[in-house]
N, C-alpha and C positions, 0 to 999 in steps of 0.2 A: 662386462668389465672394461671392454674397451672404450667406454664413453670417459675415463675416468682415468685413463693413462696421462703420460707426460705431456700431450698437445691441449689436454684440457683447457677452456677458458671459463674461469672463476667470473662469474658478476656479482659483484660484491655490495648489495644494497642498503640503504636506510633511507628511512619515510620520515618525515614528521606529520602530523597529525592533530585532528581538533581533539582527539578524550583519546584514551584505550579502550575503549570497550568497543566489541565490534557485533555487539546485538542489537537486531532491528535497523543498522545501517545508520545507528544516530551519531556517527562521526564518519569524518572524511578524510582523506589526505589533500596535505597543504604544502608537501617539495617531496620531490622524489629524485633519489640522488645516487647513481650506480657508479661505482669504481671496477674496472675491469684486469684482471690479472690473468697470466697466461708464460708459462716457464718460469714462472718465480720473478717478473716482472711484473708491472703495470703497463697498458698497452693503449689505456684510454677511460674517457669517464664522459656520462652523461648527466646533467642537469634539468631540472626545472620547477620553478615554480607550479602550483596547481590549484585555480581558485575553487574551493570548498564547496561553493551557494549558499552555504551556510553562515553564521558570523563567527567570526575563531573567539573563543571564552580570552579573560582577561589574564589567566593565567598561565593559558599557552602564548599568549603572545609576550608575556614575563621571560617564557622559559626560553622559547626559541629564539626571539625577537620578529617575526613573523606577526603581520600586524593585516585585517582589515584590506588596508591603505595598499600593502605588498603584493594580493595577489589581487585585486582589484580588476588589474587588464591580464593578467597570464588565463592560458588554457584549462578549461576545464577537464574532469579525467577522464572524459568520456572522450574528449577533443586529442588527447597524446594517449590511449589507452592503446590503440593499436602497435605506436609506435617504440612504447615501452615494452609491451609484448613480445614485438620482432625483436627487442633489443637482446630480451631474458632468453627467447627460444635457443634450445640448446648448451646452453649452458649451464652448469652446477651454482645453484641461484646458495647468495653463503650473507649471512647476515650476525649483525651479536646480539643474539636471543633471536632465535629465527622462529622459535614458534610465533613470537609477533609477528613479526614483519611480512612473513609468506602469506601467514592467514587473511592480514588485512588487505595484502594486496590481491588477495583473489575475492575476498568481499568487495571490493571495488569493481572487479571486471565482473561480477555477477552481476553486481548492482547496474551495470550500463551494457548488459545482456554480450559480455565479450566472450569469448572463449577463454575459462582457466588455463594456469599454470599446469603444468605436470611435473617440472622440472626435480630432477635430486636437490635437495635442500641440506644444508649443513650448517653449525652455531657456530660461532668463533668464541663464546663465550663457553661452552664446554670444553672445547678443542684446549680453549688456553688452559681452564680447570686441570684437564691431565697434563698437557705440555708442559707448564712450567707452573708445576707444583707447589713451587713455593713464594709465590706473587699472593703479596700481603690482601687483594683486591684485585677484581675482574672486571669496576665496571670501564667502561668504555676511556674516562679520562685518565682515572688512575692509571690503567694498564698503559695505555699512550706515554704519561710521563713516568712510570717505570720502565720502559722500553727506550726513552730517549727521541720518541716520535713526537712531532711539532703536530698538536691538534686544537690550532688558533680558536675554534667558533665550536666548542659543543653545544650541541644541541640543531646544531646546522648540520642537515643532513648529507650536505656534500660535503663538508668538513668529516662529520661521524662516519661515511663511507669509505673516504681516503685514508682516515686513523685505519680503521678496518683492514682495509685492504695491506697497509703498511704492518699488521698485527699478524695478515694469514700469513703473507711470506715471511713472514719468522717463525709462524708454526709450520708450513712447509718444511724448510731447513731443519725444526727441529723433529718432524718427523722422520726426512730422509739421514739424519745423524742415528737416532735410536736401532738401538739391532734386530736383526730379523727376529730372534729368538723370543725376544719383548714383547714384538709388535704381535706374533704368532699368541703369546700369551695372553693378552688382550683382548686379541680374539675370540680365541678361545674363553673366555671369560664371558664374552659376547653381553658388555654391558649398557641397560636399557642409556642409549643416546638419542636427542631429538632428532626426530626427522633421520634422513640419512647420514648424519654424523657417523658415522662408524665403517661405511666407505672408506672416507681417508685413511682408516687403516686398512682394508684391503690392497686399497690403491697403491700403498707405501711397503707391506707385502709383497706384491707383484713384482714391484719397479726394486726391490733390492735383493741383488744376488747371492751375496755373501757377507758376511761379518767380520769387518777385517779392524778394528779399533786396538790398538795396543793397549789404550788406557782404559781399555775392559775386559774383565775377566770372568770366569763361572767359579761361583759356588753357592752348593746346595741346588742346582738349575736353573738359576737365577745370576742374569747379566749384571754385573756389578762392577762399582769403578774402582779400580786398584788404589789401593791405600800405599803411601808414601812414608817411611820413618826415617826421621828425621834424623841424624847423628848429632852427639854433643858438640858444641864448640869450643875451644878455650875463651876460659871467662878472665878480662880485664878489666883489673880495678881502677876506675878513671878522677880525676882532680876535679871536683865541684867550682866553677866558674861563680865566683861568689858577687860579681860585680854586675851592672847592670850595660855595661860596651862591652866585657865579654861574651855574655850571653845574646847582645845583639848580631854579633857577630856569627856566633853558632848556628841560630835561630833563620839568617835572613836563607828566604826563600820557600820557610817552612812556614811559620808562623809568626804572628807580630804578639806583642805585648805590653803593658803599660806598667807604670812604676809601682799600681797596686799589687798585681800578679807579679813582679820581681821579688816586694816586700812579703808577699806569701810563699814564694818558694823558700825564702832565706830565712823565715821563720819556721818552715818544717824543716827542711835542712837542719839549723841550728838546733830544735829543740831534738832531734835525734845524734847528732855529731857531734855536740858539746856534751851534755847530760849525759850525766851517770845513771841516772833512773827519768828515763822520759815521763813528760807529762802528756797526759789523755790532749788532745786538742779538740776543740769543741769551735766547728769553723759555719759563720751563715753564710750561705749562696747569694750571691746576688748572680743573675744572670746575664748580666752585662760584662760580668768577667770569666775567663774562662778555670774554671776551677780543678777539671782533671790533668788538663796541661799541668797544672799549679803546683801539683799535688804527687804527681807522676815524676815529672822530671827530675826533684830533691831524692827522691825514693828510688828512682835507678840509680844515682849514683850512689846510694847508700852500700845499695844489695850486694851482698857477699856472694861467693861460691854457693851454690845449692840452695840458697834464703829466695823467698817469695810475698810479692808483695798481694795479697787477698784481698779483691776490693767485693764488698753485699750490698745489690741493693733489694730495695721494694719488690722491683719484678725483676723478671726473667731476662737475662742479657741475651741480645743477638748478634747475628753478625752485622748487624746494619747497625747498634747503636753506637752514636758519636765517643762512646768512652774507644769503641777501637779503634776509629778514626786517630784520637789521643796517641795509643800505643804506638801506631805507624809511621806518626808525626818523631815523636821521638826514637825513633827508630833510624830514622832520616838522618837524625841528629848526629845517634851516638852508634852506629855501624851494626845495624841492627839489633841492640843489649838485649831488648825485651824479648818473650817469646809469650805471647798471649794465649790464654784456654778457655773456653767458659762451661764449666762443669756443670754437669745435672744430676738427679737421682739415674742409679742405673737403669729404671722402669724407665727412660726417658728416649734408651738408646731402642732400636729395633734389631728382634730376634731371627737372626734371617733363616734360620732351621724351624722356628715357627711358624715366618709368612711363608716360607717354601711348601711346607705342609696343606698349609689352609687353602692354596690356589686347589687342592683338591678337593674342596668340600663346598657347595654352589649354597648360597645365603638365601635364602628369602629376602634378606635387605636390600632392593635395590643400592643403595649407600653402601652396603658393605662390599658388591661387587664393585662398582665404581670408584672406592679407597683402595680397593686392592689395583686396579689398574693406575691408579694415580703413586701410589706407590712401585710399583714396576720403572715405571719412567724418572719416579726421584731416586733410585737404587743405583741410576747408570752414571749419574752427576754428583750424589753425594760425598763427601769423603768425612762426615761424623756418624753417619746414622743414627742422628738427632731427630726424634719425630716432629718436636717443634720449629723443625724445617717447614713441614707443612703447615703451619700456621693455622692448624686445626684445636680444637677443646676437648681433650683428653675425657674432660668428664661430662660432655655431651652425650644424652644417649645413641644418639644420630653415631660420631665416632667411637661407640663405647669398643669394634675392632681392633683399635689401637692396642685399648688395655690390651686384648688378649695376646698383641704378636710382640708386645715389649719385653725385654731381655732382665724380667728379676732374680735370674742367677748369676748373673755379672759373670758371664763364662764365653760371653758372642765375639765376634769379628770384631764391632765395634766395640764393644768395651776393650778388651786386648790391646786399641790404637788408643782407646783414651785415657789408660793406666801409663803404657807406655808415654804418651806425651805430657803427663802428670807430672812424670817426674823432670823433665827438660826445659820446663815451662817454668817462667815466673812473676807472671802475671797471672794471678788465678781470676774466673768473674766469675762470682755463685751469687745466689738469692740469699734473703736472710733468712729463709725457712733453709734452706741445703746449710748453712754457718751453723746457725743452731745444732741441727740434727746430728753434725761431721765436724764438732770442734776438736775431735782426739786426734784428728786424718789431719784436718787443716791446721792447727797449730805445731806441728811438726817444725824443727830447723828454725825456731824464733822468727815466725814472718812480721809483716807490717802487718796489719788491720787496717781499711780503711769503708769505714760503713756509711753509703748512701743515704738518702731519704730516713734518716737517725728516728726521726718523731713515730715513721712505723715499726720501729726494729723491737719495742718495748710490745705494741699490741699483736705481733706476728710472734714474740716469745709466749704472751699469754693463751696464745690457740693451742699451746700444747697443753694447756689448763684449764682448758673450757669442754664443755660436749653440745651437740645442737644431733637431732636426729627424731625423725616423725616416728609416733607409735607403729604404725604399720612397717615401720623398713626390715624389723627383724623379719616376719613374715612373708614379706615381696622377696628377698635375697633368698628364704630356705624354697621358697615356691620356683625360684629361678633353677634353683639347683636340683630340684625334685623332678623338674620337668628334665633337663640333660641326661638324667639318669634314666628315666621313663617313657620320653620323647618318644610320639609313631608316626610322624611326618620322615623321621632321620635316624640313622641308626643311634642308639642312647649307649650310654656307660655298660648297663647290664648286657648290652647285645655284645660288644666288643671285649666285656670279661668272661663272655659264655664257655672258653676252652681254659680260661686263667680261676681256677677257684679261689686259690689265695687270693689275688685282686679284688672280686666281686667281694668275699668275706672282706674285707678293706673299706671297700664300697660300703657294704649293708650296714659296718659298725658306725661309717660315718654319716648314713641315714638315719639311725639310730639316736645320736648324739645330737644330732643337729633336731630331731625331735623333739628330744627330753631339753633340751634351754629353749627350745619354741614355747614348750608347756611353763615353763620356770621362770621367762619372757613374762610371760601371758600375767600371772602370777603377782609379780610385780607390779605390772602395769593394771591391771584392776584396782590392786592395794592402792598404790598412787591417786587413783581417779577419787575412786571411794574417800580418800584423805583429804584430798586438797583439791577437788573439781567439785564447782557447784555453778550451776548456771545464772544464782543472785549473785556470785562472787565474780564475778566477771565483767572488767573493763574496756570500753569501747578503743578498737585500734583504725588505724583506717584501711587493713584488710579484711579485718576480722573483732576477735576479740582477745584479752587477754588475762591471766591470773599469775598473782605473781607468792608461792607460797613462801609461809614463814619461814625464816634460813633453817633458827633453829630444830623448827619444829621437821623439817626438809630430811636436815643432817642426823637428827635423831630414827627416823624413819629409814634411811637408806642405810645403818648401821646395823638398824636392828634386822634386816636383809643380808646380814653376813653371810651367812650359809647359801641362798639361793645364789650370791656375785659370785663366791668362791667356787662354788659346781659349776657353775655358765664360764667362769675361767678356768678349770680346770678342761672341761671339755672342747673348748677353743683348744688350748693347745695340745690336745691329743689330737685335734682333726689337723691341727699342722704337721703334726709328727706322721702321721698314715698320709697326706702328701707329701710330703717328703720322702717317705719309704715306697710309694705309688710312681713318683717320676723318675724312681731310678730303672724301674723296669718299662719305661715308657717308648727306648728304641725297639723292641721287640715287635712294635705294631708298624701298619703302612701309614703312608702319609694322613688317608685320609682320617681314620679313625686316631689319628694323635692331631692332628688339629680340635676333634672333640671333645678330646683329654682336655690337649691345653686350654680348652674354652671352660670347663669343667674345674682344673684345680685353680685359674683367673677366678672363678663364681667364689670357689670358696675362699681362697686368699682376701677378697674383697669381704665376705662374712665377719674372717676374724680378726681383720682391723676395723670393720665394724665394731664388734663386740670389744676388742682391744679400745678403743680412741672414745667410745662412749661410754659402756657399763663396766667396765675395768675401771676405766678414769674417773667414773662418777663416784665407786665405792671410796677410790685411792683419794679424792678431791674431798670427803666429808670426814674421814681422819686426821687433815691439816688443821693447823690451828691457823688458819687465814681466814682474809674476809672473803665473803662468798655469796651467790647474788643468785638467785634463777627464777625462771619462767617459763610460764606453758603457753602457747599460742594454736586459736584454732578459727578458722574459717567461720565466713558470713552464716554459712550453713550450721557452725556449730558442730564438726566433725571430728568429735577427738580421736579416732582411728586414723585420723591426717595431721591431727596436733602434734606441735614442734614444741619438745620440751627442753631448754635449752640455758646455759651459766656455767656460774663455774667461779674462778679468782675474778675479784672486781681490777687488781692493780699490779704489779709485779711486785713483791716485796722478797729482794736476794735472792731474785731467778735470775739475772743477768750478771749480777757479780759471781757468783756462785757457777753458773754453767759456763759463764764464757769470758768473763773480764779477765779473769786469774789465768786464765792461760795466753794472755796478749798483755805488750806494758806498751804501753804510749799510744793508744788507738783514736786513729782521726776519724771523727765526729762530723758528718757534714750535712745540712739540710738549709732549705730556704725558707724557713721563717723560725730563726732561731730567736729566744728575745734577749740580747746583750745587754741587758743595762741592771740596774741595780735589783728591779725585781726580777730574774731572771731562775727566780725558783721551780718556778715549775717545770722547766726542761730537766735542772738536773734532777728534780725528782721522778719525773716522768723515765729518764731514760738509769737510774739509780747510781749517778755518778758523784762526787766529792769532790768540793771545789779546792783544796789543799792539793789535790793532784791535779787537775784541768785547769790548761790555759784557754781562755773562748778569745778567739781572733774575728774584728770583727770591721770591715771596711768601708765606706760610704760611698755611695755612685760617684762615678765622676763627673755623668752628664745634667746639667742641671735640666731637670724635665717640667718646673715651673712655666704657663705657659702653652706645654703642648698637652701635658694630662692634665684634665678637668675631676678633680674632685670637688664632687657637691654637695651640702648638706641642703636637707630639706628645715625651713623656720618652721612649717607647720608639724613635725616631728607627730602633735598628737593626733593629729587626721591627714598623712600622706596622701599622696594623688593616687587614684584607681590605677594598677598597674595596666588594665584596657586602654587607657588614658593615656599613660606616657608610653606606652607602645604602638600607638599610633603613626610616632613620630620615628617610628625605627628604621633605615635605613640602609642597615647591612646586616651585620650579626648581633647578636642583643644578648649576655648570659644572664638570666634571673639565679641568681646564687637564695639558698634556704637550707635549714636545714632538717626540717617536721617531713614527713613523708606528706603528711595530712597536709601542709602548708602545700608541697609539689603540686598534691591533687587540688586543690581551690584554686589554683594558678592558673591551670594548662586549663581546666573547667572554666574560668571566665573568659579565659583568652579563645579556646574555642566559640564558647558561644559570642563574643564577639563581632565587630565589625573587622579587629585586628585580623581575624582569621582569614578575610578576605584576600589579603596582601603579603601574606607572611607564613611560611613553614613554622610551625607550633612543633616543636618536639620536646618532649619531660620524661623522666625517669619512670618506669615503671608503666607508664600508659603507651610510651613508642618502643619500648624495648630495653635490652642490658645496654651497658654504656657503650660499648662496642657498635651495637646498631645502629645506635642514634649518631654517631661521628660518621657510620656509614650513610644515613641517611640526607646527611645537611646537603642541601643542593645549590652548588656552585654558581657564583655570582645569581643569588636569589636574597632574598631577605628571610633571617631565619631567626628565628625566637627560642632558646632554650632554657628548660627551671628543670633546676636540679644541685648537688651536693660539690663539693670542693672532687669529688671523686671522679664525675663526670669532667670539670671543667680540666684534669691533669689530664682525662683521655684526650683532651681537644686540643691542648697542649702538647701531646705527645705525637699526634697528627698535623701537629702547625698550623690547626685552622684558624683561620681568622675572627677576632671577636673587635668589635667596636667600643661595647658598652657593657657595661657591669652594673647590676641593678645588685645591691646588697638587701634582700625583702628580710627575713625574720633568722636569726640567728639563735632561736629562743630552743630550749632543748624540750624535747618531748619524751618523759621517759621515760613512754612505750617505744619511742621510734630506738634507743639504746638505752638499755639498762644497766649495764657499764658505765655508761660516762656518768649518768643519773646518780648510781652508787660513788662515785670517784667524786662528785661533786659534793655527796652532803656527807662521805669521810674528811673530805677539806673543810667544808664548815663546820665538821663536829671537832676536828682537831684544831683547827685556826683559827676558832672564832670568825670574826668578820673577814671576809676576804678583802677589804681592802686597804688590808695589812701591807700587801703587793707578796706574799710569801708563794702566789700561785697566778699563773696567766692562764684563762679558760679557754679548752682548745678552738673553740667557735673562735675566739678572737686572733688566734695565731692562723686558722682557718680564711680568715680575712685576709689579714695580710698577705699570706701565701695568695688566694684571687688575685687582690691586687695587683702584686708580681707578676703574675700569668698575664693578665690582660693588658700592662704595661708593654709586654713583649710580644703580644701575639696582635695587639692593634699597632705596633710599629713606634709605640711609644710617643701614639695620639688619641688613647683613649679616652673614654670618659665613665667616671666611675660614680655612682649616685647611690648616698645612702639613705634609705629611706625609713630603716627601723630604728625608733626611740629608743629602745634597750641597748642597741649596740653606741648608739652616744652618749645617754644619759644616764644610761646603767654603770654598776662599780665599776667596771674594766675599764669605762669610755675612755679616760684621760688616758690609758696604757695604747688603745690604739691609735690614737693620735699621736704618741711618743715613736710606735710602730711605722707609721706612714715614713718612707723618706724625706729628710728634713726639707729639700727641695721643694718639695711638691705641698702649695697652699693652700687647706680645704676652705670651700668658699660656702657661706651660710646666704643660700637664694630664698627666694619667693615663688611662687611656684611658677607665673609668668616668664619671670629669667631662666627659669629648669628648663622650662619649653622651650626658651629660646636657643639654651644649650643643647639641648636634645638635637633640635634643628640642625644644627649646623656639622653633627656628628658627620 
C-alpha cells in the first residue's frame, strides 16, 4: 500500500499508433507522450516522436496529422525503449482506456526484446465513469471541454496526455472529497475495474481519516447530500415594460434583443392582458430568434400569486438545457420572480431504502455492481435524486437496476423534496408524455400552457392508442418471474417465505394466475396466427417481412375474444392487489432478502403494464368507432414467436381537445416548421385546433442569408448524380436526409462499397447504431457522411455538431417503413380528394423544411443544401416547399458540372 500513498508519481500516458490491433505486431507506435503528476500537481512531461518502419495507413495520418514525412528522422522504439522504460519504472503507469495503451506498450518492448512493464496500471476513463456520474460523455475531448480543460490537438498524444493528466487531478480531488463511508462501500462492492483501477480507492481509504462534511448526511447508511427547503417569498405583482427603450434598459447586461423578439413579447403579453377569452397562439421558431426569452418574459409578468407557467416539450428537460439558462436570464432581470422545476414520473426519482437494501445482495451483473458504485458517488452531490442524472437508459437491459431501486410509491426522501418544491415553483418543465398522463395535477390554479416541438405533442398523445409488443414477451416476463421465485444460484421468493405462510400462499396464487393468462396468452395468439399469418401473404420489409391484416376482419376477431381479455385483465389486477398487500409486510425481512422482493414485485409491476398498455388497450382500441390501422412484423428468419404485432388509431380524432385543451385556454403553440400561409391546414389538423380561436404569429429572418446558403436544384431531376459521386467531393460533414429505411440501407451500402469509404466516416441509422451512437461516433475534424431520418439529424442538432451539406435523397413514404402516416395519407386522399387542394401539408415536406433550418444553423449559416429528389419538386407539394424555403434564400436550378463546382467549394 505504500507505493500508492500521497508521494505517488502518476505517469500519465498516451501513444499514437499505426491500427489498434496488437496481433502479430502488424502495427507500431508513432508518438509517445507521458504527462507526469505528483501531489495533485504536474511536475513534468515527456515527448517523442517514433518512426514506425512501417508506412503509417492514410487514415491515421487524417486522424493524428502524423504523416510519413514526420517521423521520417525521429528515433526508432527500440532506439528510446530504454529510455521510456526508465521513465514509467515506478510509477503508477494511468492512461484513458488503459487496457490499450499498457498492452501495446509492452508489445513494443517485447517486440525489441526489452524487459516489460510491471507497473500498477489505472483508466482515467472508468475512474471518471464513477467520479463524475453524470458527464453526458467520457471520451477524451468531450470530457476536456466539459471540465473547461484547453485540449488544442486531439489525437496528439502530448496534447491527449496533458488533457489526461489535467482530468486525473480532478478525479484526485474528487476522490479525496467523497466520504470514507462511500469509498469503504465501493470497496466493498469490490467492482470488476481494468487493471488496477480500484487501488485508487484503497489509496483514498487510507489517506482519509475522518468524515467531517456538513453538507452530508446518513440515511438508510448511505452518505447523502442534504437537501435544502426553500421558504416562500412574498410575491410582487410587477408593471410590464411595454416599450422597446424600456425593456432595453432592464435587459442591458443580460441579454440583447431585436425589434422581432420585442414585437413577440407584446403580442403574448397583449393576447393574455387584454382578452377576455385568450386565443391559442400558434407560434413558428425560427432559430435565429430567441423564443423562450420571448415567450417567458410576457408570462412572468402575467403570473399571479400561486399561478404557474407549464412549459412540454418532446424530450426530457435537463439542467443543462438552454430553456433554464432563459429562467436565470430573467431572473437577473426581475429579482429572482421565477423559481424553476423540471418534473418527472415519480419511477424517475431513486428509492434510497431500496438501493440501501440492494448493496446487500452481490449481482452476477458485472454492470449491476459497477451502477451501484456509480451511484454511491452521485448520492453525495445530488440534491433531486433524479436518475436521469445519470444519463443512463432506463430501458436498457444493461441498466434494467435502475428500474428496480426507483421510488413507485412516491413515499422517498426525494419525492417529499419535489412535492415540496412543486408547490413553490412556477416554472414547471415536464415532457409531453408527463402533460398528457398529469393534466388533473398540472392544470390546477389556471396555469399558462406553453408546448414545445407542437408537431410531436399529436403523435406522443396517439401512443397512449396504439400497442407494439413481440409474441414472445408474455412468456420471457412470466419466465423472468418464475425464476425469482425458484432461483438456486440465490436465495428465491419461496426460500425467504419459508417461516411466512400467508406470504408464500400470496406467492403460489400469483404463480398461478400468471399461469392461467400464459395459457389464455397462448390461445389467442395461435387463433391470431391461424387468422391472419400465411407466409404467401407476406410483404417484403428491409428487416424482415410484413402482413398487414384486414381492420375489420382484425376488430371482429379480437371482440369475439371478449372473455379470454376480460380474465387476463381481471387476473392482472388481482396480481396488483396481492403486491400491494405483499409490500406492506415487506419491513419484516433483512436488507438482503427485501432487495429480492423489491427486484420481484419490479418483474411483476412490469408484467401488468405489459398486459395493461397492450392486451387491455387492444380489446378497449377495437370497440372504438375510429380508424384503426395494424400489422405484424417478423424477421428474415420468419420467426413469429419474435413477431411484432403492433397499431392501433391511425390519427387523433378529439383526444387532445377532450383530454387536455379544456383544461387550459390560450395555449402557446411553438414548433419550427409551422406552415403560415393560407394552406396551413394541416397543422391545425394535425395538432386538432380551430382557427376561430388561434392566432399563428409568424416572423421572417432578419438576416438575409442570399449568397451564403447555397440551394440547389438538380436540371437532370430524372436521372440525379450517384450519391458515390457527389460524395466524393465531401469535405467536412455531409447529412443524407431520406426517409425509406430500405432507401438508409442502399445508401451507406454503395457508400461503403465505395471509393468514398476511403476518405470519410460513413455512419447510417440502424447499420452504426441508435441515434445517440452515431452523434457519439462522428470523429472530430475528420470528414464524415451521415443518411438517416429528420430524427437523427435533431440529435445532431441537439449536440451542435457541425454539418456542411445536406443532400435531400428520397422523401417518398414507404408504407412498411410507417403505417400511420401511410393510413393518414390515403384518409386525406379519401376525404380531400386531390391534395392539392392545399387543405393538407405532407409531413416529409415540413420535415424538409425543419433540415433545412438545422443545417442553416449548424453549418453557420454557409451551408449548402442539394435537392436531388424529383417528387420532392415536381411532386403536388413541390410549389408549397418552395413557399416554405425563406423567402431570402434563392434556389438555383444547376447542371451537374456547376453542382460539382458547388460541392467544391463547400
Amino acid at each position: 500500500m505504500n507505493e500508492i500513498m500521497s508521494n505517488t508519481i502518476f505517469s500519465v500516458v498516451d501513444i499514437e499508433t499505426t491500427g489498434s490491433s496488437q496481433s502479430n505486431y502488424t502495427n507500431r507506435i508513432i508518438q509517445f507522450s507521458c504527462t507526469f503528476v505528483q501531489n495533485n500537481k504536474i511536475i513534468g512531461s515527456f515527448n517523442s516522436f517514433i518512426n514506425p518502419e512501417i508506412s503509417i495507413p492514410t487514415e491515421i495520418t487524417k486522424l493524428t496529422g502524423i504523416s510519413n514525412q514526420t517521423v521520417v528522422n525521429a528515433p526508432t522504439f527500440a532506439e528510446v525503449a530504454d529510455k521510456i522504460y526508465q521513465l514509467l519504472d515506478k510509477t503508477i503507469f494511468v492512461a484513458h482506456n488503459v487496457n490499450f495503451d499498457f498492452p501495446f506498450l509492452n508489445f513494443e518492448f517485447k517486440r525489441v526484446n526489452h524487459k516489460e512493464l510491471t507497473n500498477k496500471a489505472i483508466d482515467t476513463v472508468t475512474l471518471s465513469q464513477l467520479l463524475l456520474p453524470t458527464e453526458p460523455s467520457y471520451k477524451l475531448t468531450d470530457l476536456s471541454k466539459s471540465l473547461n480543460i484547453v485540449h488544442d490537438h486531439p489525437h496528439s498524444s502530448s496534447s491527449d496526455a496533458l488533457a489526461t493528466a489535467k482530468i486525473l487531478i480532478i478525479l484526485l480531488h474528487q476522490l479525496d472529497n467523497l466520504p470514507k463511508k462511500t469509498v469503504k462501500q465501493i470497496l466493498d462492492i469490490n467492482p470488476s475495474l481494468p487493471m488496477d483501477t480500484l487501488i485508487m480507492f484503497t489509496r483514498a481509504y487510507h489517506l482519509k481519516h475522518k468524515d467531517d462534511n456538513p453538507k452530508i448526511m446518513n440515511i438508510k447508511n448511505l452518505k447523502v447530500r442534504k437537501i435544502k427547503y426553500h421558504t416562500d417569498s412574498d410575491f410582487v405583482e410587477l408593471k410590464y415594460p411595454n416599450n422597446k427603450r424600456k425593456k432595453s434598459k432592464m435587459f442591458k447586461g443580460v441579454t440583447q434583443f431585436n425589434n422581432t423578439e420585442n414585437k413577440l413579447m407584446n403580442s403574448i403579453y397583449g393576447n393574455y392582458h387584454s382578452a377576455s377569452n385568450s386565443n391559442n397562439l400558434l407560434i413558428e421558431e425560427n432559430r435565429e430568434f430567441n423564443y423562450d426569452f420571448s415567450y417567458l418574459f410576457p408570462l412572468s409578468y402575467l403570473l399571479k400569486k400561486n399561478q404557474k407557467i407549464v412549459i412540454a416539450g418532446d424530450e426530457d428537460f435537463n439542467s443543462e438545457s438552454a430553456l433554464v439558462n432563459q429562467v436565470k436570464n430573467i431572473n437577473k432581470i426581475t429579482s429572482d420572480r421565477l423559481r424553476c422545476l423540471i418534473v418527472r414520473p415519480v419511477t424517475d426519482y431513486i428509492d434510497l431504502d431500496k438501493f440501501s437494501d440492494s448493496l446487500n445482495v452481490v449481482s452476477n451483473s458485472k454492470n449491476t455492481e459497477f451502477l451501484k458504485c456509480k451511484i454511491l458517488v452521485w448520492l453525495t452531490f445530488t440534491k433531486t435524486g433524479d436518475i436521469n442524472e445519470l444519463k443512463l437508459d432506463k430501458d436498457n437491459n444493461q441498466n434494467y437496476f435502475l428500474n428496480v431501486v426507483s421510488d413507485e410509491q412516491n413515499r422517498g426522501y426525494y419525492i417529499k423534496k419535489l412535492a415540496h418544491d412543486y408547490q413553490s415553483a412556477n416554472v414547471i418543465l415536464v415532457s409531453h408524455d408527463y402533460l398528457l398522463q398529469n393534466v388533473q395535477k398540472l392544470h390546477q390554479n389556471d396555469p399558462y400552457l406553453v408546448i414545445k416541438d407542437s408537431r410531436r405533442l399529436s403523435d406522443n398523445a396517439l401512443d397512449n392508442y396504439r400497442i407494439q409488443f413481440k409474441l414472445s414477451e408474455n412468456k420471457i416476463i412470466c419466465n423472468h418471474i418464475t425464476n425469482l421465485m425458484y432461483q438456486t444460484h440465490n436465495r428465491n421468493v419461496f426460500d425467504i417465505f419459508t417461516n411466512a405462510k400467508k406470504l408464500a400462499g400470496m406467492a403460489k396464487k400469483i404463480e398461478i394466475l400468471l399461469a392461467k393468462n400464459t395459457d389464455q396468452f397462448e390461445i389467442i395468439k395461435d387463433d391470431f396466427l391461424n387468422a391472419f399469418y400465411s407466409k404467401s401473404k407476406l410483404n417484403r420489409t428491409v428487416d424482415g417481412y410484413i402482413v398487414k391484416p384486414d381492420v375489420d376482419r382484425f376488430k371482429t376477431f379480437v371482440l369475439n375474444k371478449k372473455s379470454l381479455f376480460n380474465s387476463i385483465s381481471r387476473n392482472q389486477q388481482t396480481i396488483l392487489d396481492i403486491v400491494d398487500d405483499m409490500k406492506r409486510s415487506i419491513n419484516h425481512f433483512n436488507g438482503h432478502d427485501k432487495a429480492i422482493l423489491y427486484a420481484f414485485f419490479d418483474k411483476l409491476e412490469e408484467y401488468c403494464s405489459f398486459i395493461e398498455n397492450n392486451l387491455v388497450r387492444l380489446f378497449k382500441l377495437n370497440k372504438l368507432d375510429k380508424q384503426l390501422v395494424f400489422a405484424f412484423n417478423v424477421n428474415e428468419d420468419k420467426d413469429v414467436e419474435n413477431g411484432l404485432l403492433y397499431g392501433g388509431l391511425v390519427r387523433n380524432e378529439n383526444i387532445l381537445p377532450n383530454e387536455l385543451y379544456r383544461y387550459f385556454k390560450g395555449i402557446i403553440f411553438l414548433d419550427s416548421a409551422i406552415y403560415s400561409s393560407k394552406r396551413s391546414q394541416y397543422f391545425y389538423d394535425k395538432l386538432e385546433l380551430k382557427r376561430q380561436n388561434t392566432r399563428m404569429i409568424k416572423f421572417e429572418d432578419e438576416n438575409d442569408l442570399n449568397g451564403q446558403v447555397n440551394l440547389i436544384l438538380d436540371e437532370a431531376l430524372q436521372i440525379p448524380m450517384p450519391l458515390e459521386k457527389v460524395m466524393k467531393y465531401n469535405k467536412g460533414n455531409s447529412f443524407i436526409l431520406t426517409r425509406s429505411k430500405q432507401r438508409v440501407k442502399e445508401i451507406a451500402k454503395s457508400l461503403y462499397e465505395s471509393d468514398v469509404n476511403e476518405h470519410n466516416v460513413i455512419l447510417s441509422q440502424d447499420f452504426s447504431g441508435n441515434d445517440d451512437k452515431i452523434v457519439k461516433k462522428i470523429i472530430v475534424d475528420s470528414q464524415n457522411i451521415i443518411v438517416g431520418n429528420n430524427n437523427l439529424l435533431k440529435s445532431l442538432r441537439n449536440k451542435n455538431k457541425p454539418i456542411n451539406t445536406l443532400i435531400i435523397d428520397s422523401m417518398a413514404i414507404d408504407s412498411f417503413d410507417d403505417i400511420y402516416l401511410q393510413a393518414q395519407y390515403d384518409l386525406i386522399n379519401s376525404e380531400h380528394g386531390n391534395p392539392n387542394d392545399g387543405l393538407s401539408i405532407p409531413l416529409s415536406i415540413l420535415n424538409i423544411k425543419d433540415a433545412i433550418k438545422d443545417v442553416i444553423e449548424l453549418s453557420g449559416s454557409k451551408g449548402l443544401i442539394y435537392l436531388r429528389d424529383k417528387e420532392v419538386i415536381e411532386g403536388p407539394y413541390g410549389s408549397n416547399l418552395i413557399d416554405l424555403i425563406p423567402s431570402h434564400i434563392k434556389p438555383q436550378l444547376l447542371d451537374k458540372r456547376k453542382i460539382i463546382e458547388k460541392l467544391k467549394k463547400v
